[in-house]
C-alpha positions in Angstrom: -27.3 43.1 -7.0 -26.7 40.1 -8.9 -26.6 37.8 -6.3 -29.9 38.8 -5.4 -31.3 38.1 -9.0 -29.7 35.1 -8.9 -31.3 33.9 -5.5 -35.0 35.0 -7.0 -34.4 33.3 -9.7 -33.4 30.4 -7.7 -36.4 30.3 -5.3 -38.6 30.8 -8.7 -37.4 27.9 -10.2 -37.9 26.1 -6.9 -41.4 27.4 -6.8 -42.4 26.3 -10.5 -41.2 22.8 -9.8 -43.6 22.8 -6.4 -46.1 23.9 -8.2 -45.8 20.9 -11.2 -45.6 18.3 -8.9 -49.2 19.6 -7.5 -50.4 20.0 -10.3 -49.5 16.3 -11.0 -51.2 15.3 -7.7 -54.7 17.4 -8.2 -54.9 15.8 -11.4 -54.7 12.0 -9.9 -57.1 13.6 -7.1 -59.1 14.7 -9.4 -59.7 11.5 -11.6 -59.7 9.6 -8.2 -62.7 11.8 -6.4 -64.6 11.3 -10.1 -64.2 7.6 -10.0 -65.6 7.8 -6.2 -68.1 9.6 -7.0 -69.3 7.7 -9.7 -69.6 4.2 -7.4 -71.4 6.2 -5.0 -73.7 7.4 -7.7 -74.2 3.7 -8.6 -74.7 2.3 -5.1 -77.1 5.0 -4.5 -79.2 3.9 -7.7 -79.2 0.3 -6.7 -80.3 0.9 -3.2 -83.2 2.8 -4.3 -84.3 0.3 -6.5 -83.7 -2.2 -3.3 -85.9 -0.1 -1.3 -88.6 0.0 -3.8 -88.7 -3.9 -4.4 -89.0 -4.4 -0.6 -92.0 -1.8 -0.6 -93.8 -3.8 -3.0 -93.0 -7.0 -1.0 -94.3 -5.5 2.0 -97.2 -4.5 0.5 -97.9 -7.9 -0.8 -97.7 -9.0 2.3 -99.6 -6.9 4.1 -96.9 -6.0 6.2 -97.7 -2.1 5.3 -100.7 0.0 6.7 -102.5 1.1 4.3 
């Protein structure tokens, strides 16, 4: 029998390390998918403000019915 414990023990410790190293990556994943969605939160804020400024143009010029 305590060749068996030995070998769960084994495959445990195999499994914690696994699990660090993920841990590791979700936490780079993480900070990365925050700092995309934080651009795209920008870009999306400054297109708006685009599309606005070319309504007003357009109506200006009378390019829009009204």
């Amino acid at each position: 029998m305590p060749d068996v414990e030995n070998i769960i023990l084994e495959h445990l410790r195999h499994i914690r390390v696994t699990t660090d190293g993920l841990r590791e990556d979700m936490r780079e994943v993480k900070t990365r998918l925050g700092l995309l969605e934080s651009q795209y939160a920008s870009l999306s804020n400054r297109f708006d403000r685009l599309d606005l400024r070319v309504s007003r143009i357009e109506e200006r010029l009378g390019l829009v019915e009204a």
